[in-house]
C-alpha positions in Angstrom: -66.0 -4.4 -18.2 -65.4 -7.9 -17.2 -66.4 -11.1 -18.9 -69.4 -12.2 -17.6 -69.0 -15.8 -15.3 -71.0 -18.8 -15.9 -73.0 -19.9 -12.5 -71.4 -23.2 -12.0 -74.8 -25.0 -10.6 -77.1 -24.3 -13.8 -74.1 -24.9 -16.4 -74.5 -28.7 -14.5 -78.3 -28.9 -15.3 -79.0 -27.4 -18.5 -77.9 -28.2 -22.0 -78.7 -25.6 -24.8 -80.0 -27.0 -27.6 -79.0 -27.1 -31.6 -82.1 -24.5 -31.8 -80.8 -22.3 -29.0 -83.3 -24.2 -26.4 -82.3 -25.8 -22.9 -82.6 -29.1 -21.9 -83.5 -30.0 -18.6 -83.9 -33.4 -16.4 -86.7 -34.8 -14.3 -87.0 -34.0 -10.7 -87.9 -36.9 -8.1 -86.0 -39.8 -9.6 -83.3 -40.2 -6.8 -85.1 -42.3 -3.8 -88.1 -43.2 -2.1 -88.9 -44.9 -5.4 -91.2 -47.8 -4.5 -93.9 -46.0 -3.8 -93.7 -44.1 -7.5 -95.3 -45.9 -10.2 -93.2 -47.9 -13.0 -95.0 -45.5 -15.1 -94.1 -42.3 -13.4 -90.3 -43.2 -13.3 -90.0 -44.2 -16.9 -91.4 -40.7 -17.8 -89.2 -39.1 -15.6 -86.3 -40.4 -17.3 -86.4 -38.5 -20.6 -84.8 -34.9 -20.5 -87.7 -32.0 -21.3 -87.0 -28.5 -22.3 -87.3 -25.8 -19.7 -90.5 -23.9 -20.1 -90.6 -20.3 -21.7 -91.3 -18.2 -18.0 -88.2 -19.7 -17.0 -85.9 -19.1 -20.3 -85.0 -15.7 -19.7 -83.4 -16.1 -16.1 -81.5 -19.7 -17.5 -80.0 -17.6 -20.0 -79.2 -14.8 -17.4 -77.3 -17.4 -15.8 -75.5 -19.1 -18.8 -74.1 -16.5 -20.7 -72.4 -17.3 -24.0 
């Protein structure tokens, strides 16, 4: 059987974590940003961890 490939586009937007977690980056931080609040932008700035519904299909995608 052959190795298992890595989709490209989800090895760009998630990190795995020391604790076998993934990282993941705000959405809605590219344009049309004078209308967000200051407030809104500088929480979108920190990377979150994905949320547990959507662990099992992240690691589907990132095998290894």
């Amino acid at each position: 059987m052959p190795k298992m490939k890595t989709t490209r586009g989800a090895a760009k937007r998630f990190k795995k974590t020391a604790t076998g977690k993934y990282k993941r980056h705000h959405s809605h931080k590219t344009h049309i940003l004078n209308k967000k609040p200051t407030k809104r932008l500088r929480k979108l700035r920190k990377a979150t961890l994905i949320s547990e519904a959507d662990m099992s299909r992240v690691k589907a995608m990132l095998p290894g």
